[in-house]
C-alpha positions in Angstrom: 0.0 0.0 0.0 1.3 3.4 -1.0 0.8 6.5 1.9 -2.4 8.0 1.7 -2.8 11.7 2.1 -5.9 13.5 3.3 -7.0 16.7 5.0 -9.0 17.8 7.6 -10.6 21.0 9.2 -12.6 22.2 12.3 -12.9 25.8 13.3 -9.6 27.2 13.1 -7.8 23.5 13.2 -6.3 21.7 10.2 -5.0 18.1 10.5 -2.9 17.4 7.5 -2.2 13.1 7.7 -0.3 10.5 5.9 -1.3 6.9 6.4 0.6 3.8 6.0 0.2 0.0 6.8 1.8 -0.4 10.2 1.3 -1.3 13.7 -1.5 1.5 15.3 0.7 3.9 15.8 -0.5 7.9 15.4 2.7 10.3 15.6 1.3 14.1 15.7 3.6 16.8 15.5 6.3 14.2 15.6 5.1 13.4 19.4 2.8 10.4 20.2 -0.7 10.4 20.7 -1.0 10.3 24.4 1.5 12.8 25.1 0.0 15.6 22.6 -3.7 14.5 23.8 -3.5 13.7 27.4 -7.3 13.7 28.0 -8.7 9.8 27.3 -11.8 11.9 26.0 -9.9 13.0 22.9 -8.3 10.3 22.0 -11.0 8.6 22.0 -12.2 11.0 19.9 -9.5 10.5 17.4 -9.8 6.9 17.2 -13.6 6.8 16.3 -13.1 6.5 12.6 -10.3 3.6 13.2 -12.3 1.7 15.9 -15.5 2.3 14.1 -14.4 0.1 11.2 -12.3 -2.2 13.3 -8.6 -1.1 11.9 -6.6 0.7 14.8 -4.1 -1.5 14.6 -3.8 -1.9 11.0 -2.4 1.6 10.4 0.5 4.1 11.0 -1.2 7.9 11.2 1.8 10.8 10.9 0.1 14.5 11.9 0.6 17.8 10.9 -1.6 19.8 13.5 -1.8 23.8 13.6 -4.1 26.0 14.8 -7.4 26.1 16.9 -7.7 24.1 20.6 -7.5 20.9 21.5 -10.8 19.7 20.6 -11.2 21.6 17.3 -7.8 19.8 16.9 -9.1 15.7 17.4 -12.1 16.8 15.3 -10.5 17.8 12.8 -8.0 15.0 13.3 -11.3 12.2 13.4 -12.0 14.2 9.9 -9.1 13.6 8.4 -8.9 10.5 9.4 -11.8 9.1 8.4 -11.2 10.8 4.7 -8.1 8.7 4.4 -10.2 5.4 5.5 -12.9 6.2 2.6 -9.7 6.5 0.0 -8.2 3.2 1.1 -11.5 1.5 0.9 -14.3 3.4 -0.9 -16.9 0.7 0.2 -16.4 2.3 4.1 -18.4 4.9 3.2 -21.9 3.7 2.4 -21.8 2.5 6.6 -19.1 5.3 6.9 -17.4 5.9 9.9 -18.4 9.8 9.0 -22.3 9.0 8.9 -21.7 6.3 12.0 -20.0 9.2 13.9 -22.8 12.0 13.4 -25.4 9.8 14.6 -23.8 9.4 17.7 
């Protein structure tokens, strides 16, 4: 699988992402996950799209985050992600993680 690219944007936030077949790991801002999100809420928050379709640990996420807060910042990350997920597999999104996660 070659990276995929996608792009995503809440408020004043903009998640730029690159996804690869790996292991589950999310780098943002060349820092993990946990350390740039501290709060369980908001990872959680990222992770919707992956756990929604049941592929956390399928792939690597690298993050280019500026702007806005921290939650703008994991929505617009979940976005993004969930962009990249309906590129790898275009079937995801007729039971899209994006229609899945505004019902909730």
């Amino acid at each position: 699988m070659e990276v995929v690219n996608a792009l995503g944007r809440r408020k004043r936030a903009i998640a730029r992402i690159f996804v690869s077949e790996g292991t589950g790991k999310i780098t943002i801002n060349k820092r993990d996950l946990a350390e740039y999100f501290p709060s369980t809420i908001l990872q959680y928050v990222v992770k919707q799209p992956l756990n929604k379709l049941g592929v956390a640990e399928k792939y690597d996420i690298k993050v280019n985050l500026c702007g806005g807060g921290f939650t703008g910042q994991s929505q617009a990350l979940r976005l993004a992600i969930a962009r990249a997920l309906v590129k790898i597999n275009a079937e995801d999104k007729a039971g899209s993680s994006c229609r899945r996660l505004h019902d909730t």
